[in-house]
Structures are given as structure tokens and as C-alpha cells.
N, C-alpha and C positions, 0 to 999 in steps of 0.2 A: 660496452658496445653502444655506440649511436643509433636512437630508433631511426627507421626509415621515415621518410616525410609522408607519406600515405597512411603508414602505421602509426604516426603521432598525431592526424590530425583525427584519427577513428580514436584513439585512445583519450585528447581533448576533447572530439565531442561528448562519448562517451560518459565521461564525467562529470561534464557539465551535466550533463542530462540527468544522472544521478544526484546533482545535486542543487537541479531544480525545485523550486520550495513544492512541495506535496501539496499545500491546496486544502489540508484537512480541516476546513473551517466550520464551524457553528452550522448544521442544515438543522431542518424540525424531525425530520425522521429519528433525529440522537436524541428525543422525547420522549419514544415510543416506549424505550424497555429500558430500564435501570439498570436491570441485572442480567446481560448474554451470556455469561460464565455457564450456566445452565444450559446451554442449545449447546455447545462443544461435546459429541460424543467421544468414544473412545477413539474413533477414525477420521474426526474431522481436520487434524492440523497435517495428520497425513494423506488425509485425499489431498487436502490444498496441496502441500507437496507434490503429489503426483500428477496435479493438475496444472501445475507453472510448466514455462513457456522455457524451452533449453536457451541455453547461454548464444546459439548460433544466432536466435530470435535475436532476444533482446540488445546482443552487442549491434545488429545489422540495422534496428528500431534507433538504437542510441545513437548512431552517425547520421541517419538522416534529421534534415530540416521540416520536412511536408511530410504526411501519410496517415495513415487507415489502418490499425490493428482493435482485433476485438478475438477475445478467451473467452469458451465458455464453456460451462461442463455440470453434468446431474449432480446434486453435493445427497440428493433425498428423494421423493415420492414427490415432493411437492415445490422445491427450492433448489435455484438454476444457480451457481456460481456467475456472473461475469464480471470480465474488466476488459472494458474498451476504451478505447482514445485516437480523436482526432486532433493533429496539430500542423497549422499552416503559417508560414513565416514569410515576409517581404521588405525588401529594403527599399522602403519610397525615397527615400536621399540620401545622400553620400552620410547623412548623420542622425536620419531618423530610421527605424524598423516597425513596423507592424507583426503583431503575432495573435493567432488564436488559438484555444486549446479547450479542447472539449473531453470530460472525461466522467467514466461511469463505473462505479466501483461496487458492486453488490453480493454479500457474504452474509452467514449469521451473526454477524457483527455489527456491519454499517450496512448502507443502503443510499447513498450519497453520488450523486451528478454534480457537474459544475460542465461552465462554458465562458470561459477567461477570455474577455478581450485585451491587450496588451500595448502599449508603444513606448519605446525606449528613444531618448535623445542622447546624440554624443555630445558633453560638457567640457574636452578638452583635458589632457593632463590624464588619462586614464581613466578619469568618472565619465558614468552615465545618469541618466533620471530615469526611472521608470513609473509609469501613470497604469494601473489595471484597474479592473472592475468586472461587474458580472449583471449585465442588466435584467431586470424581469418584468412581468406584465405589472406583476403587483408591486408598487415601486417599493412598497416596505421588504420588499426580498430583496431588493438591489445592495450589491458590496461594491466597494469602492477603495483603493488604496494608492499608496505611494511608495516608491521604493529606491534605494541608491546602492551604484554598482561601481568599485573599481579595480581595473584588469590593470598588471603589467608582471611580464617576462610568463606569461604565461598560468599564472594564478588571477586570482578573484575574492576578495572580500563582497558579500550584499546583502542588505539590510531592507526588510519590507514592514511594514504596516498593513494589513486589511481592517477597514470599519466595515464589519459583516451589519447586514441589514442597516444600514447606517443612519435612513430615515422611517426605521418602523415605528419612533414613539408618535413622530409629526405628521407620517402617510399612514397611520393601520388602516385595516379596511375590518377590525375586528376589534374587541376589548381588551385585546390579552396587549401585554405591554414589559419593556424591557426594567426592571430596576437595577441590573447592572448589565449594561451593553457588553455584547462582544465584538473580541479586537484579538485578532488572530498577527502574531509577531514574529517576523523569520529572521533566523540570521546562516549564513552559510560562506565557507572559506574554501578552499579550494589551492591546493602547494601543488608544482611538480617538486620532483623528489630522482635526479637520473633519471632512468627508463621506469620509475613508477611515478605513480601519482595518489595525491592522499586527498582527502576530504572529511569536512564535518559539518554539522547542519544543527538546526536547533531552532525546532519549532512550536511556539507558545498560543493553546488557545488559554486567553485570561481569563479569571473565572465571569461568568455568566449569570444572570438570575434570567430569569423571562416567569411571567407572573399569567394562568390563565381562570381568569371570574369564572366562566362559565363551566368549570370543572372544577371551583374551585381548591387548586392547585398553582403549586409556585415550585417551577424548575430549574436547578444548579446546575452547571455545568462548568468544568478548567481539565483541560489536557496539555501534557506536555511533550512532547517528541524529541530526544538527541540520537545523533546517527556518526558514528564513524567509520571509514572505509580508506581503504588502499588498494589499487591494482595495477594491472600492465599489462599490456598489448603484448611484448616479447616472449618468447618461448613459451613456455607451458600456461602462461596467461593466467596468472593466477589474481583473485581478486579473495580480499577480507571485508566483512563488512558488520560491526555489532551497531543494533539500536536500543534503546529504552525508551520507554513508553511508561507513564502515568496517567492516570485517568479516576476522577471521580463523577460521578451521578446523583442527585438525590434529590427525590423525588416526594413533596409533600406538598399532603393534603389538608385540609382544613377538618376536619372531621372524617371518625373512622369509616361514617355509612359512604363518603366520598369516593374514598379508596383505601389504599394500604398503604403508605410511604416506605419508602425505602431511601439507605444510605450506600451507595455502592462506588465501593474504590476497588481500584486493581495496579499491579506493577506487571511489566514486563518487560525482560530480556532477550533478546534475540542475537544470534551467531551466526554468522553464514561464511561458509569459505568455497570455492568451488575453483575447476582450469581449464583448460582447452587442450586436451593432446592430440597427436595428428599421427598416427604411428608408422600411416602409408598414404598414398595419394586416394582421395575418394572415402576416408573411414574419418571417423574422430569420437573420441572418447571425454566426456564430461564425468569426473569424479567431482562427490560433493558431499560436503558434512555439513549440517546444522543443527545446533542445538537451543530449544527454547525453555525457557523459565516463566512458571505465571504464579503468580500468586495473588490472589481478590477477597474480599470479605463486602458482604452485603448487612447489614443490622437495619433493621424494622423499630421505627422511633417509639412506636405505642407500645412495643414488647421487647424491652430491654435484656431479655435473655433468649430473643430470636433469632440471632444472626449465624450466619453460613461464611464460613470457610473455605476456601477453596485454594488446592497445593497442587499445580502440577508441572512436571518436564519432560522433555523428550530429546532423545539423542535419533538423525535425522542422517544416517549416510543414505547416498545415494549412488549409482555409474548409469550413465548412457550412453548405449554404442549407436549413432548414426552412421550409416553407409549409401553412398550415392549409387543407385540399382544402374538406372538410366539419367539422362540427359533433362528429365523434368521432373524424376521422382526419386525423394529421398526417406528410406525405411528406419524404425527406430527402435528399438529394445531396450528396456529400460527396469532398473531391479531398484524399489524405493522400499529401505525398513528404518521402523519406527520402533525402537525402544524407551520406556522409562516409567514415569509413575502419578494415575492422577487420584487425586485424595479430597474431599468432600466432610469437613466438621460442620454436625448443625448442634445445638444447644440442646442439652438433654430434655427429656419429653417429645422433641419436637421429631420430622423424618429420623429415621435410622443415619448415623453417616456415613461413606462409602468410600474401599479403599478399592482399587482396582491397577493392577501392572497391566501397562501397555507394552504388548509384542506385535506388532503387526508388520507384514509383508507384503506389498502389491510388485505385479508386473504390469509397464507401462509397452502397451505396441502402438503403434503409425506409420504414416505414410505420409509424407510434404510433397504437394506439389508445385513445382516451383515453373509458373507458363512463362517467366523471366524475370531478369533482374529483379523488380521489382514489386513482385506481384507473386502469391505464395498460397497456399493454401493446405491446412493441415489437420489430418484425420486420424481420431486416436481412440481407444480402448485402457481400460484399468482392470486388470483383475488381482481380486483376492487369493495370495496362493497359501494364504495360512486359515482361510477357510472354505474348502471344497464343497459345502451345501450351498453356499454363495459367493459362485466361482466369480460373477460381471460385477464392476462395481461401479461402472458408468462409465459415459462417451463425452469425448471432448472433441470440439470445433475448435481452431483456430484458422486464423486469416491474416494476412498482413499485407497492405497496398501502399507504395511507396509514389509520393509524386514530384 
């Protein structure tokens, strides 16, 4: 079957959008803690879960060009989940574009902003140039890069560079200083495929040193990002999507009385598959599996038989039934469980280790209200239904402004 022309140009942006380079560049806050593997309780990847945005959101975020979305949601007593993002686009001549993109992403993981300014040139033949950057007060925060893009029959090859902080050794406003710069490197492809379409990504932070006298301390840093995905706009709308993620830390000091160094690496897998079903006019159904793999190890340089372990996965179905009440308001019911198993090796003498299965259940409820097209706003609850002495398990905002 032939997509429709409205349903192939939601299904290209779509994608695109998916496989716009993420952005996950070098910030100083990825200074702060070596080792997060520790702050992940037992119900943290599944609050996140039950705290994402349904497929309705995000396919409706992915065809537009301009707008305003921000998620946010209790993760604890004292720490807010968000992810927000503004992004605005214009075409100043028939072969140049302007774009901006502003985005905010804060978990017990990261804690990381950016604000991308953008312009692409058409080069004729398919390619384009693209020039970004990310200005700051302090010019040693400023990033700066280049990039090259080429489209035909519907696909896309594009290839970026960021020099993150690019003049911090020549502009510091401080002593601390880079002895191996970061250089954040994307690559991303992009096939139709019939009525689907495929994608892959692959994005390189290089390793990093950054050196600070006044603590002194000298910090490492290289992450690596690959992403592959397929999906379609047709029928049941099904989308696949696995990433991997590496990452190390490590974290040394000059002396014990300093601090404590640490070495901290982690791998992770991620699966996600999910659809869109419609079964009657006004209802629709979102079934969804994911499953994640972690595995991390943290070692302490001065104490060679200190190090931690850490083994865990989960298997991640989900369904959510949305149904349109009225004309502005749409309600949601939503059944998220979490199986599988996290595991905790420390070096004898030191903590006990810890094994723990994870079973966990939440029900997700809300309300969207949608005052038009463009313009939405959505009001949610989580509860624990696999433990009854703590039935609330937090409130979530969401909002989305289209322009």
C-alpha cells in the first residue's frame, strides 16, 4: 500500500526528528559524581517509564517545526524529573534556514541544558553545510561546530563535529584547564524502506581530560552513543528502536586527604518496541515492551580490592488505553510493570553485596486537555498497586504548545 501524502510527510518528520543528533555534549555537572549506578533504586527506571510522554505526544512533537513541550514529575522527597524543549525554525532564503533549540534534561543521572543556535546552507546536488554553536556569558562555555548533510529520494546521510568549550584553555576565567579537549562527533543515516523507514545514529563524546588545581583533581571523561530504529506511520504503527550506551568516569585526586578517586565505567542496552491501535473512533490503545540491560563497575585506585559491581535488567511491558470524554478532554489508564533483577558485588570486607528481584506494578491515570490544535495540556497521577501502604507514587505535568 501507498502511504498517504499527509501520513508520509508525519512519518519523515518524524524521523528526522528521531534522528536528530541528541546534543549529549561534555557539561561540568558530568563532574559532579563518578558513580549514579548508586542513586537507581529499585523503582527508578520504572517510575521513568511511567513518567514518559504516550506515543500520541511525541508523534504530534515530531511533525511539527516551532513549539513548547516540558514533562515533569516527583522521581523523590527532594528531586523533580524534567524534560523540556523549545525548538523554532525559519527559512530566511530559498537556501538558507535558521533554527533554535533549547533543551533541559534533569534525572539522577544527568542534569544537563543546552541552547543550539543553528543555520544550514543549501550546496546544491543534495548537500547542505550546517554552522551551530551554543553561546555563553563566559566565553570559555561556548561550543561551536560544523556539520554536513546529504538528502535524496528521501534518506539522509549527516555528519557533525562540536568543539565543546572550544576556547576554555585561551578565555578561562579560572585555573582549571583542559589537557585533552572535548569533541563531541555525530554521525546519523536515515533509509525509507516501503511504508517504513529505518534509522541509525552514532554519537561519540571523545575522551576528555579537564585538570582542576584548586581541588586538586584531574577529570576523564569519553561516552559513546549508537541508536537503531525502524517504524511506520501505517496501521498499527509500530516503531523498534535499540540503543547502547558506554560510558566512563574517573575521577582523581592528587592525594588521599583530597578526596577518594574513583574509576567508573558502565555499558548499556536498551529495547524499546511499542504501536498505535484505534479499535473504535475516540479510543486508542498504546501496547509497549521494553527491555533494559545495565551493567557498571566503579574501582577506587588507592584501594585495589575496593570496587563495586553492579548487574541489573528489566523487562518493561506496558498498555495504555486513551479515550476522548469531550471535545477538549482526553482521559488515560495506563498499567506499567516492571520485572527482573538488580545485583550489587562489592569486594570482601567492604559493604555487604546486594541481590534484589524487581516486581514492580504502577497504574498510570490523566486527563489531557487539549484548548486546540495546538495547545494541550496534561494532568497525571502514578500509583503503586504492588504496594498498598504506599498507594501515590507521584504527579506529573505535562504541556505541549505548538507554533
Amino acid at each position: 500500500m501507498v502511504a498517504q501524502p499527509r501520513a508520509a510527510l508525519a512519518s519523515a518528520l518524524l524521523l528526522l526528528a528521531l534522528t536528530a543528533p541528541a546534543r549529549a555534549t561534555f557539561v561540568r555537572a558530568v563532574m559532579d559524581r563518578a558513580d549514579t549506578e548508586s542513586l537507581f533504586d529499585s523503582e527508578y527506571f520504572a517510575d521513568l517509564r511511567g513518567f514518559a510522554v504516550p506515543r500520541s505526544w511525541t508523534d504530534t512533537w515530531a511533525a511539527s517545526t516551532s513549539g513548547y513541550r516540558i514533562n515533569g514529575a516527583s522521581l523523590d522527597c527532594c528531586a523533580l524529573y524534567l524534560d523540556q524543549e523549545l525548538k523554532f525554525a525559519r527559512r530566511l532564503t530559498p537556501r538558507l534556514e535558521f533554527r533554535f533549540r533549547f533543551t533541559d534534561l534533569d534525572d539522577k543521572d544527568r542534569q544537563e541544558q543546552h541552547h543550539w543556535l543553528e543555520l544550514e546552507t543549501d550546496l546544491g546536488a543534495g548537500f547542505s553545510l550546517e554552522a551551530f554553536g551554543e553561546p555563553a556569558y563566559r566565553k570559555e562555555d561556548a561550543d561551536i561546530g560544523l556539520g554536513l548533510r546529504w538528502r535524496r529520494g528521501g534518506g539522509q546521510l549527516r555528519v557533525r563535529r562540536n568543539m565543546v568549550d572550544f576556547n576554555f584553555n585561551s578565555r578561562g576565567s579560572t585555573t582549571e584547564r583542559y589537557s585533552l579537549k572535548p569533541y563531541t562527533d555525530e554521525l546519523h543515516l536515515e533509509a525509507p524502506a516501503g511504508a517504513w523507514r529505518a534509522w541509525a545514529g552514532l554519537e561519540l563524546d571523545e575522551p576528555t581530560r579537564r585538570e582542576i588545581p584548586a581541588e586538586n583533581r584531574s577529570f576523564g571523561y569519553t561516552r559513546t552513543r549508537a541508536l537503531l530504529g525502524a517504524g511506520s506511520d501505517e496501521g498499527i504503527a509500530p516503531r523498534l528502536v535499540y540503543s547502547l550506551e558506554t560510558q566512563r568516569k574517573v575521577n582523581r585526586f592528587a592525594t588521599v586527604a583530597a578526596g577518594e578517586s574513583q574509576d567508573a565505567r558502565r555499558q548499556v542496552h536498551a529495547f524499546e518496541s511499542s504501536a498505535r491501535l484505534r479499535p473504535r473512533d475516540g479510543d486508542e490503545l498504546e501496547p509497549g515492551l521494553a527491555y533494559l540491560n545495565r551493567s557498571a563497575r566503579t574501582d577506587r585506585p588507592e584501594v585495589p580490592a575496593g570496587g563495586t559491581t553492579y548487574r541489573r535488567w528489566e523487562l518493561q511491558p506496558w498498555l495504555r488505553w486513551r479515550r476522548r470524554w469531550t471535545k477538549i478532554a482526553t482521559g488515560e489508564l495506563a498499567a506499567f510493570l516492571s520485572f527482573g533483577e538488580n545485583r550489587t558485588f562489592r569486594s570482601p570486607g567492604a559493604t555487604p553485596s546486594a541481590h534484589e528481584t524487581l516486581v514492580e506494578a504502577k497504574i498510570g491515570t490523566g486527563v489531557d486537555f487539549l484548548f486546540s490544535p495546538s495547545a494541550r495540556l496534561g494532568l497525571y497521577g502514578t500509583f503503586d498497586a504492588d504496594a498498598p501502604g504506599h498507594f501515590w507514587d507521584g504527579g506529573n505535568v505535562r504541556a505541549m504548545f505548538l507554533f
